[in-house]
N, C-alpha and C positions, 0 to 999 in steps of 0.2 A: 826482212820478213814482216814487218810492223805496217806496212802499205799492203800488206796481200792478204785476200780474204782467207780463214783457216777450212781445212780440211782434217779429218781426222775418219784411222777405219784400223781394222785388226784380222787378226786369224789365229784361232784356237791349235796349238802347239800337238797337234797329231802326230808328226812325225814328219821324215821327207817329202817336200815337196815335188807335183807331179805335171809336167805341160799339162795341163788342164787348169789347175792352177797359176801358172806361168800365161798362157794367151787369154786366160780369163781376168784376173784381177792385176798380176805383176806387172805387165806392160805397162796397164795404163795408169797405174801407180808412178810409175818411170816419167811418164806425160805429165801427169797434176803436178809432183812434186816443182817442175817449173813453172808454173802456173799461181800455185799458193802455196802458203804457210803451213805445211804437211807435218800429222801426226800420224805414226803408222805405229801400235802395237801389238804385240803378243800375248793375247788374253786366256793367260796360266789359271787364273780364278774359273774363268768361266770352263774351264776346261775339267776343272771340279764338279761341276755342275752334275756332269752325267758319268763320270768317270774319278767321283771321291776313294775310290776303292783300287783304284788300276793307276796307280803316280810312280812306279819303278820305272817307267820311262820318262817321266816327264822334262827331269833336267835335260838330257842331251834330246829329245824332242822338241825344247826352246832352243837349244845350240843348234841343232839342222833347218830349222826353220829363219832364223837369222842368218844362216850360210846360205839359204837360198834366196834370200831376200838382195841382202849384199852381191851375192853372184849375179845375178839378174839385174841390177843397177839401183835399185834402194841405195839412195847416197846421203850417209849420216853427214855430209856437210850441207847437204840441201834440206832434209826431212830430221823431224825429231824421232829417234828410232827407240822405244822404252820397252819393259815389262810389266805390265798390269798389276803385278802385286807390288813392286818396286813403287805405286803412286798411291801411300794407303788414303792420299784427299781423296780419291776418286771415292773409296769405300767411306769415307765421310761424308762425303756428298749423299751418297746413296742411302743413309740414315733419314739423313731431311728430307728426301725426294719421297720416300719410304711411308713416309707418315702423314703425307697428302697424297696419295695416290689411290683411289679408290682399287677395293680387290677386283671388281669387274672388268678394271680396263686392263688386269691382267689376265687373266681369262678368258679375254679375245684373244691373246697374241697367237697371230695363228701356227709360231713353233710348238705351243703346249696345246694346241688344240689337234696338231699330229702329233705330239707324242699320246694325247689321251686314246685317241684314235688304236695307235699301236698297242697300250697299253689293256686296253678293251677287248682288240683280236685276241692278245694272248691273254686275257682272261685275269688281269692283274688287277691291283686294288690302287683305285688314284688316290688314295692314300697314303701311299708308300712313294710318291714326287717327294723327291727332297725340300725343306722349305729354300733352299738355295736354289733350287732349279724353277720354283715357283717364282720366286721374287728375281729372277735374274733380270728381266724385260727391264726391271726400274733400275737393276745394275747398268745393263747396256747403255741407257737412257742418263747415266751418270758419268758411263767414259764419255761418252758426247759431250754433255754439259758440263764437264769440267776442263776445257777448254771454249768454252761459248762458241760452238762449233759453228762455221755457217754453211758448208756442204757439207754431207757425208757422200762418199761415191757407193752408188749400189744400184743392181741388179735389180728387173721389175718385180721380182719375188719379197725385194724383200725391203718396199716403200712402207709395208704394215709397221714396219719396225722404227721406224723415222716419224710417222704418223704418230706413234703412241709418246714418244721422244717433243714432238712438238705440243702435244696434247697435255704432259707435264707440266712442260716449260710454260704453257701460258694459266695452267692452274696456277701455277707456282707464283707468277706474276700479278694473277689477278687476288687472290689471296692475300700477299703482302702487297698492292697496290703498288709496284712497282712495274718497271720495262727491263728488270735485271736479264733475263735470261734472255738470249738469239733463238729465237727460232728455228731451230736447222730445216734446210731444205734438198731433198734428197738431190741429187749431184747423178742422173739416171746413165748408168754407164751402157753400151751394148758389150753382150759379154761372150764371147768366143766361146761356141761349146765346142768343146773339142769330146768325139767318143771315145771311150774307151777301145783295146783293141780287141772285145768280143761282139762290141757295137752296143752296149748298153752303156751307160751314164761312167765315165772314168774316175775309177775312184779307186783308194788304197784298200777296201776292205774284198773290192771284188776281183782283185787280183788281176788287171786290166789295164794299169797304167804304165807310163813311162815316166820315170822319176828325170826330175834334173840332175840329180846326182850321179844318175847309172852309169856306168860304163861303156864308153861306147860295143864295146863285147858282147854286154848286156840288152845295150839298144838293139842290136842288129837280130841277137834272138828272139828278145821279144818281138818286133814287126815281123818276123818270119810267122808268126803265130795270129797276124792279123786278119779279119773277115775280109773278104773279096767278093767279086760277083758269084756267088752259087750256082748260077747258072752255066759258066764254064768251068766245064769238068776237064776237059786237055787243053795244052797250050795252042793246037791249030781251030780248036776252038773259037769261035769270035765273040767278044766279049760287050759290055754295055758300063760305061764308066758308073751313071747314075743308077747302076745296080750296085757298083762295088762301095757296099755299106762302107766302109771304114778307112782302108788304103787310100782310097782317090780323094778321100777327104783330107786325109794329112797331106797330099800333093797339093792341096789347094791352100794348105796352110804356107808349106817347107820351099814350093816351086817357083821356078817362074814362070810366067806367061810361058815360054818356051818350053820349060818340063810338062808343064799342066796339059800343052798341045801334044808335045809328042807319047806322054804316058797316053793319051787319050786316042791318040792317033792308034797308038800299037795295042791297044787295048782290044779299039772298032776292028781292023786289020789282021790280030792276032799274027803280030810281027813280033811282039813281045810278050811274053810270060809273066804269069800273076809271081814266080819262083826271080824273075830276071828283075821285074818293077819289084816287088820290095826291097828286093838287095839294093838298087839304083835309092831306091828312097830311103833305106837307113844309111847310108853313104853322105846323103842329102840329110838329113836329123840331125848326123854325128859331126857334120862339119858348120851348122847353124849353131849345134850349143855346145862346142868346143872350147870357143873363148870364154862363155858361161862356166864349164866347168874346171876351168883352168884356174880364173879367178874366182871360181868356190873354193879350189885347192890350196890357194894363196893362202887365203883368211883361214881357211881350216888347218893350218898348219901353225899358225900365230894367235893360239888360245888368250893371248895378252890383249891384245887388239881387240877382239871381236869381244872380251869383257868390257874392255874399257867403252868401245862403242856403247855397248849396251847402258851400263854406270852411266854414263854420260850421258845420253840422252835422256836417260830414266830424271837424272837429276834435274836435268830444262823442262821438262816433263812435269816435275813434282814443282818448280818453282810456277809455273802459269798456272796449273791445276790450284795450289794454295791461295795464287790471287784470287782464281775466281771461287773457292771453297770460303775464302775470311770476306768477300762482296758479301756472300750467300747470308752466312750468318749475320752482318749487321746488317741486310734486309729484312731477316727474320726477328730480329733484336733481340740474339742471344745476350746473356751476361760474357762481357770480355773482363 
């Protein structure tokens, strides 16, 4: 690993993951970890953030989230696989970062400038932001730089956040007249939207998604329930692929050239039924993430394992994060 440039990225322990998640960031998580020195954790702090009050899920919501990582091909012999609280350098780091960081340039970050936004509609006092949810930018900004990150992978949404991550690191540097800290440079991924299947943004809260975990049972009723062309109302009907919001989209995820042509064909033709094509396509779902969830089964059946994974990466984790936490402070010339 010591020849590869590092990468490093997370996700906040929600619960079950959802293909959306999966053809969004998982895949090509699978791709970099060959590529470089990969740090992927599970950020339980920051999940505090907005949810200090709502933590009776939290532990087995870090266990489903690492079952779905693992399932999906996250390979703790390729990638450092940790827990965010498990690395308290990171939260050390974040002390010193903390106390050069001007308030302003948190106050751009444009997550707290939507939440002010929401907070304003309903009529709330932005004084009730937690000071952890305030100061989180310079957290995030410290699980970075406590491996001298040199990509992060991410979405064009979300360069503002790497920007402000770099805009530290070189305060920080010029500051104590040092070149300590990498500069991270965002790592611009393209990112599969997958819709939900009412055709709005898929997501766990909108009741919309397909989990990796579900059952194939599970799978095949929810795509029964997916948006189609609106415009055919009977099966002799003839249809319009580029109407059917949502369905033909999964075909163009799940198919191959050959299914893509022929749902499309029987679609135009009305040879085949919106009732006939989703059934054909949850058949087609359930046998792409089979092996996926065969090998979620595995690990989730061997609770020894998938700690141990965890411990263990957390601890290679915490040993590079110290190196570059004990750099940090004799740049600053604390008393050792």
């Amino acid at each position: 690993m010591e020849n590869k440039k590092r990468i490093m990225s997370g996700m906040r322990p929600t619960g079950r993951l959802h293909l959306g998640h999966y053809f969004g960031v998982l895949k090509n998580w699978v791709d970099l970890q060959e590529k470089y020195e990969s740090y992927f954790f599970i950020a339980d702090w920051h999940a505090l953030t907005t949810k200090y009050n709502q933590t009776d899920d939290l532990k087995d919501n870090v266990k489903n989230v690492l079952l779905d990582w693992l399932a999906s091909g996250i390979d703790p012999d390729k990638s450092i696989i940790y827990l965010q609280s498990f690395v308290p350098e990171t939260a050390m780091l974040h002390i010193y970062l903390s106390m050069i960081t001007p308030k302003n340039w948190v106050e751009r970050d444009p997550t707290l400038k939507d939440l002010a936004k929401i907070m304003k509609d309903k009529q709330e006092n932005m004084s009730n932001l937690s000071y952890g949810l305030f100061g989180y930018p310079v957290l995030m900004t410290a699980d970075i730089l406590s491996f001298n990150t040199h990509f992060v992978p991410v979405g064009i949404d979300q360069v503002a956040h790497v920007e402000l991550t770099r805009d530290i690191a070189r305060r920080f540097n010029n500051i104590y007249k040092s070149e300590y800290f990498v500069e991270p440079q965002p790592l611009l991924t393209k990112i599969s939207l997958m819709k939900g299947l009412d055709g709005n943004k898929m997501g766990k809260s909108f009741h919309n998604d397909i989990k990796i975990s579900d059952s194939e049972e599970v799978t095949e009723k929810k795509i029964k329930t997916g948006i189609t062309d609106r415009n055919r109302i009977r099966k002799d009907d003839k249809g319009n692929p580029d109407n059917c919001e949502v369905i033909f989209g999964y075909w163009q995820i799940f198919g191959s050239e050959n299914d893509v042509k022929e749902v499309c064909d029987g679609c135009k033709n009305a040879t085949m039924g919106c009732a006939q094509c989703k059934q054909k396509l949850a058949q087609k779902v359930n046998e792409t993430l089979r092996p996926i969830r065969e090998k979620r089964m595995q690990y989730e059946n061997n609770e020894k394992l998938i700690r141990e994974i965890l411990y263990d990466g957390s601890q290679k984790a915490r040993k590079k994060a110290k190196e570059v936490l004990d750099g940090a402070i004799d740049v600053i010339k604390m008393y050792k």
